[in-house]
N, C-alpha and C positions, 0 to 999 in steps of 0.2 A: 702366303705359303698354303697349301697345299695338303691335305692327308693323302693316307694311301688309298683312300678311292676316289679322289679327286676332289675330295670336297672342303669347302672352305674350312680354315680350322678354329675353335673354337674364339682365340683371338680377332680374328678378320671378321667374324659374327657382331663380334660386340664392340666393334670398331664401327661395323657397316650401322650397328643399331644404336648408337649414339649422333651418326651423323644422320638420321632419317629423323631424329628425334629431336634435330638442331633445327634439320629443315623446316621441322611442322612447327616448332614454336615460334618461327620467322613468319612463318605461315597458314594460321590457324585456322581451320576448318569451322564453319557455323557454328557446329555443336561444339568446339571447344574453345568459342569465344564467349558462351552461354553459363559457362560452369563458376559458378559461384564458392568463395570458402565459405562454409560456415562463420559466422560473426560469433564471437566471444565474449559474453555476459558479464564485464569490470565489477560488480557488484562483490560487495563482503558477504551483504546481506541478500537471498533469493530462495524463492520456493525447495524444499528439498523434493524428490521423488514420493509422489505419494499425497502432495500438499499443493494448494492454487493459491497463486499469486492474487485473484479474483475472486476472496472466496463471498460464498451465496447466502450466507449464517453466520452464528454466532460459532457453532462446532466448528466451522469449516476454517473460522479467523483464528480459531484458538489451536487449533491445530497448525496451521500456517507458523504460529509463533513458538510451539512448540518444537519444532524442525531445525529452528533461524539456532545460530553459535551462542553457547550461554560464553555470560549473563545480558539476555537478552532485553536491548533495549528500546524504548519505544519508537528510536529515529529509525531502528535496528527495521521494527517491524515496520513502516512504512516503506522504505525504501525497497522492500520486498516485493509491493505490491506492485499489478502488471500497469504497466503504462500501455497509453494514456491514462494520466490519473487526473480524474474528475473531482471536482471541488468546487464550493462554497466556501465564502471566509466573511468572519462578521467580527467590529471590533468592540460588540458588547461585551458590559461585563456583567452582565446579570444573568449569573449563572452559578452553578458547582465547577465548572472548569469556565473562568471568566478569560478573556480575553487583556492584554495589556495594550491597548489600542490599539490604532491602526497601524502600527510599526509590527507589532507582534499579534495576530490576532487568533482567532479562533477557527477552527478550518475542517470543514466537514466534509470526508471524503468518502466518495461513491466508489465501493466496491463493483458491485451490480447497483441494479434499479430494486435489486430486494436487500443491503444492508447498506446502511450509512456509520459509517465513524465519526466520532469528532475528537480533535489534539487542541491541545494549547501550544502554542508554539515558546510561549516563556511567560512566568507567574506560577502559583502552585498546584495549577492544573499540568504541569508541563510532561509527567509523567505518567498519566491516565490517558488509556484509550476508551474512550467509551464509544457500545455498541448500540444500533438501533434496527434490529433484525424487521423487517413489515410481513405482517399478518393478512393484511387489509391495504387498501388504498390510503388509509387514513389515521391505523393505527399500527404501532412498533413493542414488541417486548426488546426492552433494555439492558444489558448489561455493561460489565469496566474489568479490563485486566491495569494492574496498577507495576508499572516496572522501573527497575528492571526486572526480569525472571532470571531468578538462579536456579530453579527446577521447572518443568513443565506444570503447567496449568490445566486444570481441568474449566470444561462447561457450565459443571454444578457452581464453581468456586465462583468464575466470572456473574456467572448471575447473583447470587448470593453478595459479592460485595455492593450491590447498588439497595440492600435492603435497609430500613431503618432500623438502628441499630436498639432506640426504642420500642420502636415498632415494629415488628419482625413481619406482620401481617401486610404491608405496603411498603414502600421502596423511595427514598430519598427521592427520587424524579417526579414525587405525585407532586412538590412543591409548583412546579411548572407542569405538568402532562396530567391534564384531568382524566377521568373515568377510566381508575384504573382497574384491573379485574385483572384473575388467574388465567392465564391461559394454554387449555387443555393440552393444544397440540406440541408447546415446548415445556418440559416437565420444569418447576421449579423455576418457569419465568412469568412475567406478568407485564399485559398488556395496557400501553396507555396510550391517547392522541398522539400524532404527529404532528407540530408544531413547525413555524418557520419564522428564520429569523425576519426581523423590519428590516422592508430596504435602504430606510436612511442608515441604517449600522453596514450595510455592504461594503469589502472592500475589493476593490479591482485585484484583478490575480495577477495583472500586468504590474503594480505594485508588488505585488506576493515577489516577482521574481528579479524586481528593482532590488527591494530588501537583500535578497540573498546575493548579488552582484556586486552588491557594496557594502556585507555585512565582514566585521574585522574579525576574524577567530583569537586576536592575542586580546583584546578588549571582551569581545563575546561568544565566548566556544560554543557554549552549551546552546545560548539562541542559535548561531550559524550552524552547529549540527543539524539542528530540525530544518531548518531552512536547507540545506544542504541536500537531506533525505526526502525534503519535497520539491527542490525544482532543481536536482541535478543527475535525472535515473532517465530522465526520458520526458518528452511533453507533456504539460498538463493543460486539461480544460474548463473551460467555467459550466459545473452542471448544476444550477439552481435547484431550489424546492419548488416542486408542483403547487403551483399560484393558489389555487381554489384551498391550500391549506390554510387555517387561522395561524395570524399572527402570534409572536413571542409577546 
């Protein structure tokens, strides 16, 4: 049908442009075989606006966890982080956050190549993150956010709880990181060696990810949560410590 000046009428329009619209999806032009959706982010836990999944510091990680859904927890804050995620895992246990063998071990991950984290995956470390921001090639100021978080954290705080509580003037890490010293450029943190662990304590990551394949959540929630938040957001890879460092 027809208007009165002969033109098709609004219905035969959207007739004709449904059926042009049939044909080209039968038949897709280059560019619109090219067009991708956006992928969708399944994560609880992710970067908010304003905060890096990567982050470069100790502010930059405490902010990252301040962003994440309270009461925010430490599987909470991994799982955040951007993949590829980089790690080391050692199943010593001579440590402030020890390792419960090689079933559940200890696991150092690389934000950047300027902060390392380390978790316990299960033992009384399992709730500590601890920070190791680099200064130097050789040396890290330290700090631990301990969760969950039911409020935001501050930078002061994270540094402040690795101090001896004796000792106010040096920091429970002098035990293992010698020549420790203030240092200027982070306020209120304090710089000690970079250490790495022995490689007879190394544990294969290809284990790390056996572990969580075959870990049971009605026998072991809390271990299979962590395991969970590090090998099921995305690939991980094996990023050792820089060899020329001293031994643990």
């Amino acid at each position: 049908m027809y208007n009165a000046h002969g033109m098709p009428t609004a219905i035969q329009r959207l007739v004709f442009a449904i059926g042009m619209s049939s044909i080209a999806a039968c038949d897709p032009t280059p560019e619109q075989a090219e067009i991708v959706l956006p992928s969708v982010d399944p994560r609880r836990c992710k970067p908010v606006p304003g905060t890096t999944g990567s982050p470069n510091t100790i502010e930059e990680a405490v902010a990252l966890a301040n962003g994440l859904p309270f009461p925010v927890t430490a599987e909470c804050f991994v799982e955040a982080l951007d993949r590829p995620l980089r790690i080391e895992a050692t199943e010593s246990q001579a440590s402030v956050q020890p390792a419960v063998g090689a079933r559940s071990p200890r696991v150092f991950v690389w934000s950047t190549d300027a902060l390392v984290m380390a978790i316990a995956i299960d033992g009384p470390g399992r709730n500590l993150v601890e920070f190791g921001q680099f200064v130097s090639p050789r040396r890290s100021v330290k700090a631990e956010l301990e969760f969950p978080l039911s409020a935001p954290a501050s930078t002061a705080a994270a540094l402040q709880r690795v101090r001896n509580v004796e000792y106010p003037r040096i920091t429970r890490c002098f035990v293992c990181h010698d020549s420790e010293r203030d240092e200027s450029t982070i306020p209120g943190g304090r710089s000690s060696l970079v250490i790495r662990p022995r490689p007879s304590t190394l544990v294969d990551i290809v284990s790390l990810v056996e572990q969580h394949e075959r870990c049971d959540p009605k026998t072991e929630p809390a271990r299979c949560r962590w395991l969970e938040a590090i090998a099921s957001h995305g690939p991980i890879e094996h990023r050792p410590f820089d060899a020329s460092l001293p031994l643990f």
